[in-house]
DRENDO-1510 file (C-alpha; in Angstrom, 1 decimal, always signed):
<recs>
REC; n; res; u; v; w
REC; 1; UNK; -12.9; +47.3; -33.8 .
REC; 2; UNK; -10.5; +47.1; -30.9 .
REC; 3; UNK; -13.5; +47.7; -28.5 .
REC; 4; UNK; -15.5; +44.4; -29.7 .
REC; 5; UNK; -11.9; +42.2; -30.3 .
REC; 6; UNK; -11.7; +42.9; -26.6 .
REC; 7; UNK; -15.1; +41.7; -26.1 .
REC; 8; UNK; -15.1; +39.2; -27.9 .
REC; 9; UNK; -11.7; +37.7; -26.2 .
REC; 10; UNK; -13.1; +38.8; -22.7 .
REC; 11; UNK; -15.8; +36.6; -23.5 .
REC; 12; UNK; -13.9; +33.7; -24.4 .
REC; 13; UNK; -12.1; +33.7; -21.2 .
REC; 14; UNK; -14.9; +33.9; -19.1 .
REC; 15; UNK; -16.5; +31.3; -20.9 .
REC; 16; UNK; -13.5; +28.9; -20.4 .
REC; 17; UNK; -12.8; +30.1; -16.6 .
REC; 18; UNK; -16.9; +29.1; -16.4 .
REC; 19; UNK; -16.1; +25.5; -17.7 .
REC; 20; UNK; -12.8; +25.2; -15.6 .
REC; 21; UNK; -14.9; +26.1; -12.4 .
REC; 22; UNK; -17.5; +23.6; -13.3 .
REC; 23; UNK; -14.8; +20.7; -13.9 .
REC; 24; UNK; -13.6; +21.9; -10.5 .
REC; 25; UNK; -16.6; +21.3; -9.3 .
REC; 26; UNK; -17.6; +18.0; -10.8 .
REC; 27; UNK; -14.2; +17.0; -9.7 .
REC; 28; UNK; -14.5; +18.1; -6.2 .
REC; 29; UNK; -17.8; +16.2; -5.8 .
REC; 30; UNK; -16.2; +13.0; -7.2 .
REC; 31; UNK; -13.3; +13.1; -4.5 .
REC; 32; UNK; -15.9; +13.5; -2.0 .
REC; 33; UNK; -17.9; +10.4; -2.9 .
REC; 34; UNK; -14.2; +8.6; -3.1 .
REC; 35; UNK; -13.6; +9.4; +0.2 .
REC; 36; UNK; -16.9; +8.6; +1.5 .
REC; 37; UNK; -16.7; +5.2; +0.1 .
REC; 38; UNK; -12.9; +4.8; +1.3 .
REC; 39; UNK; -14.0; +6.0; +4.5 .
REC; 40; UNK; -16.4; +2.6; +4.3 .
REC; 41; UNK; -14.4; +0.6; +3.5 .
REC; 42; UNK; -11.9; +1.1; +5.9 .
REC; 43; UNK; -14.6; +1.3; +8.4 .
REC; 44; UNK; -15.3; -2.4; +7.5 .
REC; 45; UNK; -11.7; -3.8; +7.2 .
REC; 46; UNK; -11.1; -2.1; +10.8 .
REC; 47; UNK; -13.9; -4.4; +12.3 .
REC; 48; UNK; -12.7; -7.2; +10.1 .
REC; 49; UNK; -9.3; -6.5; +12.0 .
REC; 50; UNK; -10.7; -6.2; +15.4 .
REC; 51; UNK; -12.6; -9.5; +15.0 .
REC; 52; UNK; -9.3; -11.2; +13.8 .
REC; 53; UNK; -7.5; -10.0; +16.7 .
REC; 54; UNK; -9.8; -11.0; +19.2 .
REC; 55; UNK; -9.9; -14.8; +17.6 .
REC; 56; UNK; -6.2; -14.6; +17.5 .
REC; 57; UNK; -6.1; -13.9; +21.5 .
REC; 58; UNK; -8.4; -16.6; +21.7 .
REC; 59; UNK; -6.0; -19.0; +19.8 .
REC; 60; UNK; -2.7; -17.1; +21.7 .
REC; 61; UNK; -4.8; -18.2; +24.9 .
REC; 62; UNK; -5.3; -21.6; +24.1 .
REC; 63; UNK; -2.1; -22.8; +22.4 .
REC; 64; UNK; -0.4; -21.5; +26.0 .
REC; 65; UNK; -2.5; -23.4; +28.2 .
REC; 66; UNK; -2.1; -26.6; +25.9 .
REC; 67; UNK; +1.3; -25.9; +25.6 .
REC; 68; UNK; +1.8; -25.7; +29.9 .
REC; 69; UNK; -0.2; -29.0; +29.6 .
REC; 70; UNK; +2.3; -30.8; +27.5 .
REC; 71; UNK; +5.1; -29.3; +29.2 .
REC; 72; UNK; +3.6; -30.6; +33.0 .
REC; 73; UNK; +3.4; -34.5; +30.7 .
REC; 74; UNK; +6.6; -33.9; +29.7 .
REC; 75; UNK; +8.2; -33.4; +33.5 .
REC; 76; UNK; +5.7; -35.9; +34.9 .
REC; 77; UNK; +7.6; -38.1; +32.1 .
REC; 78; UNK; +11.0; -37.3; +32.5 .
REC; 79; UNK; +10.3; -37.7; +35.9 .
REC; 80; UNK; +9.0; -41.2; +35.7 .
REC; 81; UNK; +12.3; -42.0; +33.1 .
REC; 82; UNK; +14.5; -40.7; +36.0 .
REC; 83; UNK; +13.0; -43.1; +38.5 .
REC; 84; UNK; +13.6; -46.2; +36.5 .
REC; 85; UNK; +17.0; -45.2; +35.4 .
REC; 86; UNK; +18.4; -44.3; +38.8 .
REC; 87; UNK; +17.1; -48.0; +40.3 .
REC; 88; UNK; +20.1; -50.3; +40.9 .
REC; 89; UNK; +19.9; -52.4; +37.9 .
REC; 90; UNK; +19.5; -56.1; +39.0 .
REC; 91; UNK; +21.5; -58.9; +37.3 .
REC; 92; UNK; +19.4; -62.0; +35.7 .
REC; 93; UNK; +21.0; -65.3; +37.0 .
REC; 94; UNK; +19.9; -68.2; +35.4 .
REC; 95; UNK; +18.9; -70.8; +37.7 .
</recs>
């Protein structure tokens, strides 16, 4: 009787260690294909980034060139408003 309770319970626990292996396994293959599709998309949003850096040099680039432009009007103005106020200023007679 002991013989065949022992068989029987041995049998039970390799049945369940079975099932516990194959969940392992079913779980294992569902990380895999997690990470495979992580791995895309991170592979996309890296481009994505690469492509927004590149239009944000671009902007960077211009912006600094239009801003030297505005600052060379700006002294060419100042300039100009330095001129006129350092003229002796002449006094309106009335004739």
């Amino acid at each position: 009787m002991q013989k065949d309770h022992l068989t029987i319970l041995l049998e039970s626990i390799d049945s369940k260690v079975q099932l516990t292996m194959e969940a392992v396994s079913a779980l294992d293959k569902k990380i895999d294909d997690v990470e495979e599709r992580l791995t895309e998309k991170i592979e996309i949003v890296d481009c994505r980034v690469m492509g927004l850096s590149k239009r944000l040099d671009a902007v960077e680039e211009r912006l600094s060139r239009e801003i030297s432009e505005v600052r060379t009007d700006l002294d060419a103005h100042r300039n100009n408003t330095e001129l006129h106020h350092a003229q002796p200023k002449r006094s309106l007679k009335r004739a």
